[in-house]
N, C-alpha and C positions, 0 to 999 in steps of 0.2 A: 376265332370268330369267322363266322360267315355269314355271306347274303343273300337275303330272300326277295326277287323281285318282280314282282307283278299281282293280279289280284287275290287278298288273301282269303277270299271265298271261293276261289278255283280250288277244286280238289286238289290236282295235286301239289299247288303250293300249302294247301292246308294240311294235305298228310308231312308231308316235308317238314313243317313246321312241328307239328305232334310229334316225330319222328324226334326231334331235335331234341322237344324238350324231355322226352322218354331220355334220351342217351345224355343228357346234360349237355348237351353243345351248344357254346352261346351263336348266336345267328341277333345281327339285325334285319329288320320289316322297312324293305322301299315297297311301300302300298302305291300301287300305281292308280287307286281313286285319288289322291294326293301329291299329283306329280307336279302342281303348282310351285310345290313347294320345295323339289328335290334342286341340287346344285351341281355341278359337274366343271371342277378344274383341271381343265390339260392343256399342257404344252409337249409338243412331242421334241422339242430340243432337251426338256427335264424330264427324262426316261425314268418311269418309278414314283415320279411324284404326282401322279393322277389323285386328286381325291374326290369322294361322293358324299353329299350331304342330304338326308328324307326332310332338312327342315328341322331336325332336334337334336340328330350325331354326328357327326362329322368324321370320316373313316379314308385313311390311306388304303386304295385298292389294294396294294401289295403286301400292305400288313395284315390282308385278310387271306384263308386258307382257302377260301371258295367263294365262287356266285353262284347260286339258282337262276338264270334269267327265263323265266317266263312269263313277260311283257305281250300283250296284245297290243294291232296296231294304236296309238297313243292320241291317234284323230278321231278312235270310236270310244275313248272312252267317256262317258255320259259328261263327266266335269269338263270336258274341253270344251263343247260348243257354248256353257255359260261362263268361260271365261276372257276377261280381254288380253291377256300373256300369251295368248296360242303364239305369236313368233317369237316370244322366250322360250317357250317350253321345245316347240321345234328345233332353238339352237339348240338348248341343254340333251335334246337326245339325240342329235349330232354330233356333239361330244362325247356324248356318253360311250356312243359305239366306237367311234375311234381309241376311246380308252380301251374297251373291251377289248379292242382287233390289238392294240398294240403292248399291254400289258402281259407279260410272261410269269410272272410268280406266282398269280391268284390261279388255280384253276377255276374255268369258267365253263358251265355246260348250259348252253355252248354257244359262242361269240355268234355272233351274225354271219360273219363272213363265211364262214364254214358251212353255215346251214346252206349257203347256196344252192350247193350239191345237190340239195332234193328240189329244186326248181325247173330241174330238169329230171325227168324219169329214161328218155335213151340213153344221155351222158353216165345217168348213174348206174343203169345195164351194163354197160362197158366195163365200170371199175368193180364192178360184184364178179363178174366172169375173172378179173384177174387175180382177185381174191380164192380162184376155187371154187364159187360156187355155182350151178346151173340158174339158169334165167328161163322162164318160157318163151318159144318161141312167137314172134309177135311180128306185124308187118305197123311201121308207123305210112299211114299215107293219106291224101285229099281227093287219090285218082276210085272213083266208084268200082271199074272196072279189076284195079288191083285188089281192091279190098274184097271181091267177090271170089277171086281167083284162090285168094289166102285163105279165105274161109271154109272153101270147098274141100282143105285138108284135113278137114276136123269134123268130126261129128258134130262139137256144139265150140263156138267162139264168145269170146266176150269183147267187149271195150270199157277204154277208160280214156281219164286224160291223160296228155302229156306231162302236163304240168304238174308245180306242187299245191295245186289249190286243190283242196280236199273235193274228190267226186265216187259219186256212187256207183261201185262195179256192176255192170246191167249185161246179161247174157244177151246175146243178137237173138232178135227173137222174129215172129214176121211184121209188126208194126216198126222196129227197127229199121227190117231190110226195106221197107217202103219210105223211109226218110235218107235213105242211104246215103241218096243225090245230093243232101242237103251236106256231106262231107267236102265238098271243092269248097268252102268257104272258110273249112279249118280242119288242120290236121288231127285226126281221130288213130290213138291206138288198138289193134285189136292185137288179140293172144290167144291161144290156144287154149283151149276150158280144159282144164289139170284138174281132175278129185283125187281126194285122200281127206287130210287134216291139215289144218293148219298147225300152226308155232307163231307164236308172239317170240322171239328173243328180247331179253332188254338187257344190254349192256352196261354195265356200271364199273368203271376202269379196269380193271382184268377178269369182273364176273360176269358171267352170263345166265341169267336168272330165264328159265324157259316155259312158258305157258299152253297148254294143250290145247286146242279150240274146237268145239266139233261142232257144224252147224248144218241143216240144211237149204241154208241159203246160200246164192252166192257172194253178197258180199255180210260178212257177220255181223260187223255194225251196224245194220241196218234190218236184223234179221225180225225184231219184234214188231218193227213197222210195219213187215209183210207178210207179220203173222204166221214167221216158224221162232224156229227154237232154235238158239245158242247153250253149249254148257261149258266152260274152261274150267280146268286143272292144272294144276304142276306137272310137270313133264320133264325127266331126266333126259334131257340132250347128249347124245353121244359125246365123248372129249372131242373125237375130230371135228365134229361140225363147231363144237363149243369155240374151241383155237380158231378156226376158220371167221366168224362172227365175230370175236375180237377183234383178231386181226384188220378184218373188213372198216371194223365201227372206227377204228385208230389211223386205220388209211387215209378214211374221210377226215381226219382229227376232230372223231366225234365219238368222246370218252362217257357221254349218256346216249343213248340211241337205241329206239326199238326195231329189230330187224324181223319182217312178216317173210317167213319160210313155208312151204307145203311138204310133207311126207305123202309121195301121190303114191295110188294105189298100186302104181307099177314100181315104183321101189324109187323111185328119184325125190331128188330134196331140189325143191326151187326156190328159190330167192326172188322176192316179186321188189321189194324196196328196203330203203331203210331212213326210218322218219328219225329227223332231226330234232325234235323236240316233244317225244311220245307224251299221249297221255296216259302215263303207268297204271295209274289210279284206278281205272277199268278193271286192269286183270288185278290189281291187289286188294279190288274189294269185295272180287269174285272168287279168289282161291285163300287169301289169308299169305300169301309169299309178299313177305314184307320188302318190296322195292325199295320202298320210300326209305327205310333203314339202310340198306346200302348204301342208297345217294347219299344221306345223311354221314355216314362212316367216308365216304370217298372224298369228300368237299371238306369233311374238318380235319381231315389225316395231310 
């Protein structure tokens, strides 16, 4: 048995679920438009005896083989503002994550605690390099005058956030450098503009499932909104890099995880991050490389 939790009309909780019922794998559904109703018993003096209820089953975490957690935050979900239990539902997902953080037998992709890691993008620099693998070069700073000096090494720079709050990779352009000043009021990353191609890796407990990206934008998510073109493929990953991404994704103790690489046109492989909680779904509905079946095989095994 394992569990699916969060909204079951997010793709990739719904592939996940298809997935299941393809392989025969029983899974229960904590639908998170319904979390009125979920329960959450833990004592951490009774190690093992956590259990979750959606309101109709009732399930010992440890007697399950996996969780899915793909919960959005639980304040934006439409049903909470019209309900008056908001400070029950608050406890129960306070509990909930303590269970998650402190339970060993179920695998869980991927507890909270762990996701931290991508909260920070320097921190996580640092543990990519000791994995082996290249980072671009990037200056983090607020001072105008340093970001100008860094940028003068490069033909073309970008920026992004620091942070893990999703933003749009924008090349420094000249309406850029004329807001520059507006940097002393928070830290801005810039990095060194890398071409080649991208790689999606996504990690699924010892596989590493790898997606080709070819785009002319700079960032590809965002590539039809600016009116170019993305195309992905499957993409045979060398074994070295493959063991390396592993490795990497387990460092983090993050046994699902999508890690964004470039094969730049000079021959280097860079490592730009590695998302805690991808949305697979993208590249498996683009290539046919059935992710969602691995997570499914990883979580019930």
């Amino acid at each position: 048995m394992i569990i699916l939790m969060g909204i079951p009309s997010e793709t990739p909780l719904r592939l996940l679920a298809e997935a299941c019922n393809a392989k025969r794998i029983p899974y229960e559904l904590f639908n998170q438009r319904q979390q009125e109703s979920w329960t959450v018993t833990y004592d951490f003096r009774l190690p093992g005896d956590g259990m979750l209820s959606n309101g109709t089953r009732q399930l010992k975490l440890n007697d399950c083989t996996g969780l899915y957690l793909r919960t959005m935050d639980h304040t934006q979900v439409p049903e909470y503002a019209q309900t008056k239990k908001q400070v029950g539902i608050n406890g129960m997902y306070e509990k909930l994550f303590q269970l998650i953080d402190s339970e060993s037998d179920c695998k869980i992709t991927n507890p909270p605690s762990v996701q931290m890691s991508n909260n920070s993008k320097p921190y996580q620099s640092q543990i990519i390099k000791q994995y082996g693998l290249d980072i671009p070069d990037m200056c983090i700073t607020s001072n105008e005058d340093e970001a100008r000096e860094f940028m003068a090494k490069y033909k073309a720079a970008i920026y992004k956030s620091i942070s893990g709050t999703r933003s749009i990779v924008k090349q420094v352009d000249e309406a850029a450098l004329q807001n520059l000043h507006k940097i002393k009021y928070c830290p801005v990353q810039f990095q060194e503009c890398v071409t080649g191609f991208n790689v999606r890796v996504h990690v699924v407990g010892q596989r590493a499932i790898a997606t080709k990206i070819c785009s002319n934008a700079i960032d590809y998510r965002y590539a039809r909104a600016e009116g170019k073109q993305t195309t992905l493929e499957a993409y045979d990953l060398p074994a070295h890099l493959a063991e390396k991404c592993i490795a990497l994704a387990h460092g983090l103790h993050l046994p699902f995880a999508g890690i964004d690489l470039m094969i730049t046109n000079d021959g280097r492989t860079i490592c730009f991050e590695v998302n805690p909680s991808p949305g697979y779904s993208y590249y498996e509905l683009n290539t046919g490389q059935l992710i969602s079946h691995a997570l499914a095989d990883y979580l019930a095994n």
